[in-house]
C-alpha positions as CSV (number, residue, x, y, z in Angstrom):
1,X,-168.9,160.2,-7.9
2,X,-171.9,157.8,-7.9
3,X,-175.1,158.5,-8.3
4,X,-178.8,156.8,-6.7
5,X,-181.8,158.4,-6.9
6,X,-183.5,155.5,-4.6
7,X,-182.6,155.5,-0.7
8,X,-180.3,153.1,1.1
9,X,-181.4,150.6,3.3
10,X,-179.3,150.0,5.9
11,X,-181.6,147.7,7.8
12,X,-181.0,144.2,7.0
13,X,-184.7,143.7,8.8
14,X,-187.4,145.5,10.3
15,X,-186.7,143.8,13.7
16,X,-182.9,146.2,13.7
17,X,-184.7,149.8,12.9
18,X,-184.0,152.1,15.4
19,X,-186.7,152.8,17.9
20,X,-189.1,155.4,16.4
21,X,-188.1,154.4,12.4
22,X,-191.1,152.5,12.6
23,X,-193.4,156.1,13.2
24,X,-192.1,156.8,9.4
25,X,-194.8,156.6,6.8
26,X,-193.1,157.9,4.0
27,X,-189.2,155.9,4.3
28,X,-188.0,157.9,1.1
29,X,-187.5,160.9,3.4
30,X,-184.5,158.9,4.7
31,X,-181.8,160.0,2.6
32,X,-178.4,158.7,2.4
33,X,-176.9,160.6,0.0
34,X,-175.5,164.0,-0.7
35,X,-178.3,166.0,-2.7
36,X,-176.2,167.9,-5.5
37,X,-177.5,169.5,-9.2
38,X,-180.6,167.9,-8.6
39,X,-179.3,163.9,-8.2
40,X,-178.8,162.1,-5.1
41,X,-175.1,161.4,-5.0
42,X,-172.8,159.5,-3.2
43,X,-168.6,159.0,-3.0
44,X,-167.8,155.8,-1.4
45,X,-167.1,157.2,2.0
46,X,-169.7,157.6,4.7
47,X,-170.1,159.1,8.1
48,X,-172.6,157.6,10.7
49,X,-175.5,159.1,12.2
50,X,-176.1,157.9,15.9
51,X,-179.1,158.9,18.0
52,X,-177.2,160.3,20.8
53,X,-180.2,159.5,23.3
54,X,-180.2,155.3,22.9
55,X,-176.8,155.0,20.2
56,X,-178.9,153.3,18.2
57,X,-177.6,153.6,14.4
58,X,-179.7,155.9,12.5
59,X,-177.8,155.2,9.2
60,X,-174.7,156.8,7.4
61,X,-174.1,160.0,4.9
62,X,-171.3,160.4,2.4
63,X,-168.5,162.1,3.5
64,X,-167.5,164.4,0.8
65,X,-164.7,167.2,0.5
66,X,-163.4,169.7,-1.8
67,X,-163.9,167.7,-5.1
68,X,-167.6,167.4,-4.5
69,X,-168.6,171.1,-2.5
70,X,-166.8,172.6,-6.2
71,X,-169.3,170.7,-8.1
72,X,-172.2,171.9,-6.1
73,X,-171.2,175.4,-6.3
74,X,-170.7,175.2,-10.1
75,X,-174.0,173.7,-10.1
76,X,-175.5,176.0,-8.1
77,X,-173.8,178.9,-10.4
78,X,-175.1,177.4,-13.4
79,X,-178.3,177.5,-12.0
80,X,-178.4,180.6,-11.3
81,X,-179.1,183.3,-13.9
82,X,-182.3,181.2,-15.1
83,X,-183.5,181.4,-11.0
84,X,-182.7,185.0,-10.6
85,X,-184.6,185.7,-14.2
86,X,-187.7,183.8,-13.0
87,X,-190.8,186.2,-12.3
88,X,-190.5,186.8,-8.6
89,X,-194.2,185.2,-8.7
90,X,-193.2,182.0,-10.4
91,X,-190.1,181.7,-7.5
92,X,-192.7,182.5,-4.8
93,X,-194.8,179.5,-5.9
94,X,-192.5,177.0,-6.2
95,X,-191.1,178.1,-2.3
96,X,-195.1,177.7,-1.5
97,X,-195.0,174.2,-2.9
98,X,-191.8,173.7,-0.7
99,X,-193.8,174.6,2.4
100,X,-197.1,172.3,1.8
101,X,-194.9,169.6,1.4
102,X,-192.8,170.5,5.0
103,X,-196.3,170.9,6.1
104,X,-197.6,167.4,4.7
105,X,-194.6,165.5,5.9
106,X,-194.4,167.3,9.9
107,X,-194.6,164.2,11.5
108,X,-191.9,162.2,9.6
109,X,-189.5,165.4,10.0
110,X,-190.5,165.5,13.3
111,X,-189.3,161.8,13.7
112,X,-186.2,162.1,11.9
113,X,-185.1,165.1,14.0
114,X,-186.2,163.2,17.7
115,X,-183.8,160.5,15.5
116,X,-180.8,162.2,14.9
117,X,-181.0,165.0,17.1
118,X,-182.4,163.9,20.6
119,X,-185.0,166.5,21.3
120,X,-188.1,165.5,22.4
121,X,-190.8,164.8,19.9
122,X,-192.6,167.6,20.7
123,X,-189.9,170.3,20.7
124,X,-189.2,168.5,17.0
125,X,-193.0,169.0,15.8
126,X,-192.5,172.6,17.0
127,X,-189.3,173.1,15.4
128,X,-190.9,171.7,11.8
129,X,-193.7,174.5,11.8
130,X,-191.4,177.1,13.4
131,X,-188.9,175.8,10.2
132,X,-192.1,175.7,7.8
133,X,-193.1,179.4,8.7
134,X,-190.0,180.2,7.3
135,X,-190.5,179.2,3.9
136,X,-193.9,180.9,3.8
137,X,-193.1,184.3,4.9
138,X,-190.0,184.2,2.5
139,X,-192.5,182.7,-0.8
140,X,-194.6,185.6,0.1
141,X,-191.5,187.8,0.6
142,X,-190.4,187.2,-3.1
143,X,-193.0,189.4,-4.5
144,X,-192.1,192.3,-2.3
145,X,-189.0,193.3,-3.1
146,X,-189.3,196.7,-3.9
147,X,-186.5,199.5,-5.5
148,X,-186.9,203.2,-5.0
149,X,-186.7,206.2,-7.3
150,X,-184.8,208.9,-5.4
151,X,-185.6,212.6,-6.9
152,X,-182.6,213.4,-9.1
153,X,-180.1,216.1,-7.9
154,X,-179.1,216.6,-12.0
155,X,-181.4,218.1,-14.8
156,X,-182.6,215.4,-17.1
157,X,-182.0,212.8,-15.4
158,X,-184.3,209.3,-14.3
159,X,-182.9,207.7,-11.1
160,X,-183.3,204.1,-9.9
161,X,-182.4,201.8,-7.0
162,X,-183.1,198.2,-7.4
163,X,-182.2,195.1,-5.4
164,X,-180.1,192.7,-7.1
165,X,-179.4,188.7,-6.1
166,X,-175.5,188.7,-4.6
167,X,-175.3,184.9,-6.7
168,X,-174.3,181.7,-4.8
169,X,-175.0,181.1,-1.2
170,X,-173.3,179.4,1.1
171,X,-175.6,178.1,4.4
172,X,-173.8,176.2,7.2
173,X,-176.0,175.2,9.9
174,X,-175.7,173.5,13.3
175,X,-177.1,170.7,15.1
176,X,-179.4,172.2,17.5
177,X,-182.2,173.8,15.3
178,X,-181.0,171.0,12.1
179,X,-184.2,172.1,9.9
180,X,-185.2,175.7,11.1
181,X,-181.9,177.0,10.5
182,X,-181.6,176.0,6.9
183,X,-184.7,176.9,6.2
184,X,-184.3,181.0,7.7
185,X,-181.4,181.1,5.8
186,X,-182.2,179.7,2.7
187,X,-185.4,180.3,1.8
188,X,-184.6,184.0,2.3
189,X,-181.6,183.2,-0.6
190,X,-184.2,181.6,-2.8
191,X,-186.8,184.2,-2.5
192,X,-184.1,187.1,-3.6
193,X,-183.2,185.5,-6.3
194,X,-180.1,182.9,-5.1
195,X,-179.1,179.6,-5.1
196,X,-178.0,177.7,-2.4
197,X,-175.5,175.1,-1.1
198,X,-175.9,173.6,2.5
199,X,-173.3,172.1,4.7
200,X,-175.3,170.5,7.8
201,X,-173.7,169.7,10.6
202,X,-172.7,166.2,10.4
203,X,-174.4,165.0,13.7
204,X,-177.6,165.8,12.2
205,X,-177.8,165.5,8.3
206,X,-181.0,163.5,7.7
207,X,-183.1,166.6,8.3
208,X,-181.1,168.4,5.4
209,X,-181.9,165.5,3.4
210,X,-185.6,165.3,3.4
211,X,-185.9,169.3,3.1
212,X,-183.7,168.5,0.1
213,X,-186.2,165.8,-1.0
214,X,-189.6,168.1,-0.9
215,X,-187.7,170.5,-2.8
216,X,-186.9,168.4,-5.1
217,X,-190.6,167.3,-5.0
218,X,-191.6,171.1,-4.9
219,X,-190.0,171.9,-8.2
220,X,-187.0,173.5,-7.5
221,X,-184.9,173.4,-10.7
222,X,-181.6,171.3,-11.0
223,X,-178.8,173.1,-8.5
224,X,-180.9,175.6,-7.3
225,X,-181.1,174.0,-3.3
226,X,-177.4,171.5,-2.9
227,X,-176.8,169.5,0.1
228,X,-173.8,168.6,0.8
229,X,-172.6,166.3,3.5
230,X,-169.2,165.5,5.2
231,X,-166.5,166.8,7.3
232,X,-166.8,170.6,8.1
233,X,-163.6,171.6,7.2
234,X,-163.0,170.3,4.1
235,X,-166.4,171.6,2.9
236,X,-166.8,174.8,4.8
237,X,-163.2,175.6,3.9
238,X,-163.8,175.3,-0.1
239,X,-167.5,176.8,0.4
240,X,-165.3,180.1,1.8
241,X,-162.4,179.9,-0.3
242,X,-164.4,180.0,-3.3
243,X,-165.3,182.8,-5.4
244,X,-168.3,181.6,-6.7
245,X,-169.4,181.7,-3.8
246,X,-170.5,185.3,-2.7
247,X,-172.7,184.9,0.6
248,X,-171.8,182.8,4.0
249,X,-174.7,182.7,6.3
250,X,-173.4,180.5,9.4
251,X,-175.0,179.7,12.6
252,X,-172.5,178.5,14.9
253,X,-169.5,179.5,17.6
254,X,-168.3,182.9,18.2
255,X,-165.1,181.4,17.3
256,X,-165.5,179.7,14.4
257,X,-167.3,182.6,13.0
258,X,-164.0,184.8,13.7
259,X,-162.2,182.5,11.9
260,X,-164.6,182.3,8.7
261,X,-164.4,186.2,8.6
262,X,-160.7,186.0,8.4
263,X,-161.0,183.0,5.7
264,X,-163.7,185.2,3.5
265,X,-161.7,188.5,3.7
266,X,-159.6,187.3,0.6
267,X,-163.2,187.5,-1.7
268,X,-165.0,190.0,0.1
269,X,-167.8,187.6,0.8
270,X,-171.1,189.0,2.4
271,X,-171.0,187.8,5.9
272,X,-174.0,186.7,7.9
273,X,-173.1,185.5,11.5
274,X,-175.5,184.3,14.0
275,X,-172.9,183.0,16.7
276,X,-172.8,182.7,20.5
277,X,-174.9,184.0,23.2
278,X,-175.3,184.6,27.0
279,X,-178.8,185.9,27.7
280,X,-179.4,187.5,31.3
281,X,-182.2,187.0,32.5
282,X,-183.4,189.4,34.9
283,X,-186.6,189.2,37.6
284,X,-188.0,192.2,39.4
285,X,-189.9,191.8,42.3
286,X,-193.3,193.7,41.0
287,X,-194.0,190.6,39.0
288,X,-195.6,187.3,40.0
289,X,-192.9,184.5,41.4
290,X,-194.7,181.5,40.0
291,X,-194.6,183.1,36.6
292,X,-191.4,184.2,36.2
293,X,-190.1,181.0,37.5
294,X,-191.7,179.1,34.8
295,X,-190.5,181.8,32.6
296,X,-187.0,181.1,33.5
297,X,-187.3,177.1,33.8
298,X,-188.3,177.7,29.8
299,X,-185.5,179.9,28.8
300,X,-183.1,177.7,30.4
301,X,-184.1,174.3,29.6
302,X,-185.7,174.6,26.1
303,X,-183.8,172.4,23.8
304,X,-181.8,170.9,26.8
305,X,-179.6,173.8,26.9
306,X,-178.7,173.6,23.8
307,X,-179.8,177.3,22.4
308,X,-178.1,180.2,22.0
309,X,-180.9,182.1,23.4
310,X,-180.8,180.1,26.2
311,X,-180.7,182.0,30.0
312,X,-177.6,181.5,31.4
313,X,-177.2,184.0,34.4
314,X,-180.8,184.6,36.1
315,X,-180.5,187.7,38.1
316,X,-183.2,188.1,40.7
317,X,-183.8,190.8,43.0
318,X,-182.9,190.2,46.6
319,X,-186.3,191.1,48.2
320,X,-187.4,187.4,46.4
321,X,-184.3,185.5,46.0
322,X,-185.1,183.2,48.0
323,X,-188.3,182.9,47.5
324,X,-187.8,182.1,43.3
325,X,-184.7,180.1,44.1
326,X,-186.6,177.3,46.4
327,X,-189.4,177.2,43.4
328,X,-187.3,177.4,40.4
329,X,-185.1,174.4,42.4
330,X,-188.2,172.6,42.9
331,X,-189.2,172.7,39.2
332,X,-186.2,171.8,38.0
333,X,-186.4,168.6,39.8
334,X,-189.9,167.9,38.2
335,X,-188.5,168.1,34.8
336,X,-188.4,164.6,33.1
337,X,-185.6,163.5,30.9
338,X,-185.6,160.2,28.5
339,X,-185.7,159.6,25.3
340,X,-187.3,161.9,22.9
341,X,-190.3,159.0,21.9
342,X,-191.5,158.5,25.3
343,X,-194.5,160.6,26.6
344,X,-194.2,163.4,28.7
345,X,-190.4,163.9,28.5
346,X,-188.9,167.8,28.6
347,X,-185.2,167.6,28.6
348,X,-183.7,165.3,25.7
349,X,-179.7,164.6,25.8
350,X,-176.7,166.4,25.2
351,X,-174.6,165.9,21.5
352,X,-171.7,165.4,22.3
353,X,-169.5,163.7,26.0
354,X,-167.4,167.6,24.8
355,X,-170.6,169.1,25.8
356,X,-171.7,166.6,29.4
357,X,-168.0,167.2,30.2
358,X,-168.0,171.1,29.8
359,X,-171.4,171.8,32.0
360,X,-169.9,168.9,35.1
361,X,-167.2,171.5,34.6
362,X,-168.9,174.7,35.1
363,X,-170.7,172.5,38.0
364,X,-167.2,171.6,40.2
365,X,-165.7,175.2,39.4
366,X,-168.8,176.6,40.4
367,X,-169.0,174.6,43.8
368,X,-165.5,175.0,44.5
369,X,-165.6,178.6,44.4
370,X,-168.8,179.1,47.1
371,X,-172.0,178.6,44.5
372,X,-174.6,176.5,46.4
373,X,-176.0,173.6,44.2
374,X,-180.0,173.2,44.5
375,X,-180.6,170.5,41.6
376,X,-179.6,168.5,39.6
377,X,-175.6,168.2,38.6
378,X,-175.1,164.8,37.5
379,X,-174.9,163.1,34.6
380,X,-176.1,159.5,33.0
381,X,-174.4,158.8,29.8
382,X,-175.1,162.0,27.1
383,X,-177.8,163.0,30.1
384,X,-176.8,165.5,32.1
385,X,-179.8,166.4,34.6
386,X,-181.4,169.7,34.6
387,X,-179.4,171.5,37.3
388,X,-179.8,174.8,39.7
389,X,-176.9,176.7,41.1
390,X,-177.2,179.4,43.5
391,X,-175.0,182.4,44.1
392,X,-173.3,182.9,41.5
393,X,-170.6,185.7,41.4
394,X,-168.6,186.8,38.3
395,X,-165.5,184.7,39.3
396,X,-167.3,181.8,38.5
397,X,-166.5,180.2,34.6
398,X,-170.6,179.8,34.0
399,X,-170.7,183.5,34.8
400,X,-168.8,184.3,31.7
401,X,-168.9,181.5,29.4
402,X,-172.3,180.2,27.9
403,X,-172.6,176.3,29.4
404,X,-174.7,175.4,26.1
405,X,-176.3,172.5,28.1
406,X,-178.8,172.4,31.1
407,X,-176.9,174.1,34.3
408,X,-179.2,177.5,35.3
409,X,-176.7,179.9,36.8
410,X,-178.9,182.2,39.8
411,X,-177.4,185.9,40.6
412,X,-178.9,188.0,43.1
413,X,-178.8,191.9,42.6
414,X,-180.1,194.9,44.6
415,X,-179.4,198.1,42.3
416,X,-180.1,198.3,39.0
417,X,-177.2,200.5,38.0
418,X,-175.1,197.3,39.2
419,X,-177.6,195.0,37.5
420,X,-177.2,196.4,33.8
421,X,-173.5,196.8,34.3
422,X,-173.1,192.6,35.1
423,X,-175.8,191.8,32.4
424,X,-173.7,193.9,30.3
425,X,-170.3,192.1,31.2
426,X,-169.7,189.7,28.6
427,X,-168.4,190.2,24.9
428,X,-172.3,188.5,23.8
429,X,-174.9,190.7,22.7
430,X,-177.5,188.3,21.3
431,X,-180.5,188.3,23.5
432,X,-182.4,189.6,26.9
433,X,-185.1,188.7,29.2
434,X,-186.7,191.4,31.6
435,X,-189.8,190.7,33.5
436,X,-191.4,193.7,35.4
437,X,-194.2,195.5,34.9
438,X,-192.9,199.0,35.6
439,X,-193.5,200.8,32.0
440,X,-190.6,203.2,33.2
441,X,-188.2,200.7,34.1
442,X,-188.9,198.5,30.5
443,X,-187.9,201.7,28.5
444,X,-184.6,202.4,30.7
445,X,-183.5,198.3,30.8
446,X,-184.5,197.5,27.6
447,X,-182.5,200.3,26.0
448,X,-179.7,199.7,28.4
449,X,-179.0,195.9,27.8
450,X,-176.2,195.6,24.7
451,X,-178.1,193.1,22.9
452,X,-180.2,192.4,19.8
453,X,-183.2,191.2,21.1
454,X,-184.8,191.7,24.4
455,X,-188.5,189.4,25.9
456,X,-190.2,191.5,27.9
457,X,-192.4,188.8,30.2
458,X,-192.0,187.0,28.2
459,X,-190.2,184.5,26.6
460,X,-190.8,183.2,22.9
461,X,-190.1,186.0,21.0
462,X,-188.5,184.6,17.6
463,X,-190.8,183.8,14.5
464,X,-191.0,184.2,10.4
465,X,-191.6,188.4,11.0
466,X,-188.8,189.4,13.2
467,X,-185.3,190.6,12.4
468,X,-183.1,187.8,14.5
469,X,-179.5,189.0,15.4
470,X,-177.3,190.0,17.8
471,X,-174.5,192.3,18.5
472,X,-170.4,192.7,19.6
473,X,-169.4,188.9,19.5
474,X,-173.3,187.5,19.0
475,X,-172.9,188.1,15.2
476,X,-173.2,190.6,11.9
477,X,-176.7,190.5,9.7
478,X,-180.5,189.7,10.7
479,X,-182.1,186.6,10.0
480,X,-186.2,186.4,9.6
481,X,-188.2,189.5,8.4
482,X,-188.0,191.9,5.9
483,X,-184.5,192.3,7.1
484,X,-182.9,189.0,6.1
485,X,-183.8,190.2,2.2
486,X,-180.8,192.7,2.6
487,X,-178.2,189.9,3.4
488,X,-178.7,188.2,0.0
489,X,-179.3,191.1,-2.5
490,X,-177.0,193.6,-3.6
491,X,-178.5,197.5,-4.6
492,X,-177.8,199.1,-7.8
493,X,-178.4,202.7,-8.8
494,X,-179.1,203.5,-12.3
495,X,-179.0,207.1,-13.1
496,X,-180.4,207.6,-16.8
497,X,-180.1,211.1,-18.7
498,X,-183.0,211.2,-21.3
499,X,-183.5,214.3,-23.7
500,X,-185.6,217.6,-22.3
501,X,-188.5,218.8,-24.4
């Protein structure tokens, strides 16, 4: 396997850059190699990176398989008895490092991500510090991890609880959040003591690669943060299989996540999940229209779609459904769509033609079967337009399956009793949105709804502090918080007899 510690250039000239490489001030954030054991390494074989809003060539990544996600778990084992020794003060600084550097550099990870990814610049500038808070909370985090002493239930006898790191830890990460979910899972890892190997998703690896570079930059000891690029299967498979490996923390399909339960079962590897979702949104009449409409237009539309906390059946109560449905229609027609570099725009495009194709399918089903569409519904290339439907009824596909793209699904309801029992139809439990401001009403709905989170009037409710998780099919373990600490450590109890007086 070859190894470079300088970046590729895959520009012959300036004049061929993609547009938006030229807001890049520091180029060596552009990395086209795997990042394993502390070297930048590459195999031969590459995989392309294409912005999916212009197809212009970002550049290419190695495409590495078993041979090369072994050596980045050995590395990462090797490195891990002198991490997990370190004084949980000198770990905590070096994550601190980690995050003044994310912090230096938000703009050029902000224009890699709008690269590679789509999004509009400013949903990537927010995703950096939202990514960056991360790492601070968990460098503060690492000095807090606390035992117990229980009493002792036997004479002469000293008992202790302590929290141990589980060892290697696997993080596979989408394309939809490419630098916040590595850094909520890993910098959790790091701060209890692990080490960490990274599979990105392949549509969207140059964001891995520069937080690989400021850690590298930070201090981070050889093997201690691994990067490894390439087809999922081959890597994922071997990060799974191995027993080296003894935590998987995976952000990604319901279904996939099944099937890496199934694939771990043979190690008994600690399993975090954060998979699928199919928030309800719901909208009570005591509350003002214009809010909640902008409320909704957010929860549906942030990140194109493209969220698993994203709204995807809007119930609103009858006495203002037609009311909300003429504004939110309206709205939705005002939001722009365009590249991610040009000024002003909201709705960036889709990955993948998989993904345009399945929300012009959940359009035509939807139709067919009596929905009434309001906005939007066609696409332009990886565009698909920011799209309404009305009257939606549980036969419909987008009733049960989350559209993971820009198609708002709008329910009327009359009773709640009804309401929680169709907000409660679907094997998701991740997240909730309620607005009303009946106090009595909150504690009933908000205890009803089977989910993990619920926003009440609100609607950003994730951040550094917070346990994030869902339930049923939405996923095992919490992510963020205190919580997340309990996913990567293991307890021991130490029960010492000592001589009486």
């Amino acid at each position: 396997m070859a190894q470079s510690s300088t970046a590729l250039a895959y520009w012959p000239d300036s004049a061929s850059k993609p547009r938006g490489m030229e807001r890049l001030t520091d180029p060596r954030l552009l990395r086209e190699f795997a990042f394993i054991d502390g070297k930048w390494q590459a195999n031969g074989q590459t995989i392309a990176v294409v912005n999916p809003s212009t197809g212009d060539m970002v550049g290419h990544v190695p495409d590495m398989g078993m041979e090369e996600t072994r050596l980045a778990i050995a590395a990462a084992e090797h490195a891990f008895d002198a991490w997990r020794e370190l004084l949980p003060q000198d770990r905590s600084r070096l994550l601190r490092n980690w995050y003044d550097l994310i912090v230096a550099n938000r703009e050029d990870l902000a224009v890699l991500m709008t690269l590679e990814q789509g999004k509009p610049l400013a949903e990537s500038r927010g995703e950096i510090d939202y990514a960056a808070s991360f790492v601070e909370w968990f460098a503060e985090e690492a000095k807090r991890i606390d035992g117990e002493m229980p009493m002792s239930h036997l004479p002469n006898r000293q008992m202790t609880v302590r929290r141990e790191p589980v060892g290697v830890v696997a993080c596979v990460t989408p394309w939809n959040f490419p630098s916040a979910m590595i850094t909520r899972k890993a910098a959790a890892a790091l701060a209890a003591g692990c080490t960490v190997v990274v599979r990105p998703a392949s549509e969207t690896p140059f964001s891995a690669l520069a937080l690989a570079e400021l850690a590298d930059r930070a201090g981070l000891p050889p093997g201690v943060f691994n990067v490894v690029t390439g087809a999922a299967q081959p890597i994922v498979g071997e990060l799974v299989a191995n027993p080296a490996v003894r935590a998987v923390s995976f952000t990604g399909s319901t279904g996939i996540g099944k099937k890496l339960m199934r694939e771990g079962a043979d190690t008994l590897k600690r399993m975090s999940l954060e998979l699928g979702g199919h928030a309800p949104f719901i909208v009570f009449p005591d509350v003002d229209i214009g809010e909640a409409v902008d409320a909704a237009i957010a929860a549906k539309f942030q990140t194109t779609g493209q969220d698993c906390l994203a709204a995807n059946r809007i119930y609103v109560h009858r006495s203002i459904y037609e009311t909300f449905t003429a504004r939110f229609a309206l709205r939705t027609t005002e939001l722009r769509m365009g590249d991610g570099f040009e000024e002003g725009v909201e709705l960036g495009p889709l990955m993948h033609e998989r993904a345009v194709a399945k929300c012009a399918a959940h359009v035509e089903d939807a139709l067919s079967k009596g929905a009434r569409l309001v906005a939007g519904g066609s696409s332009h290339g990886l565009f698909f337009e920011a799209t309404a439907l009305v009257d939606v009824t549980p036969q419909m596909q987008i009733f049960s399956e989350e559209t993971f793209g820009p198609v708002a699904a709008i329910i009327p309801f009359d009773d709640e009793a009804a309401l929680i029992a169709s907000a409660n139809d679907s094997p998701y439990g991740l997240s909730a949105y309620l607005y009303t401001h009946d106090h009595d009403r909150i504690c009933r709905i908000t205890q009803a709804l089977k989910v993990g989170m619920v926003a009440v009037n609100c609607v950003k409710m994730t951040g550094h502090p917070i346990p994030f998780g869902g339930v049923r099919e939405s996923g095992l373990g919490r992510e963020g918080g205190r919580h997340a600490i309990d996913e990567f450590t293991d307890i021991k109890y130490v029960c010492a007899a000592y001589r009486a007086a």
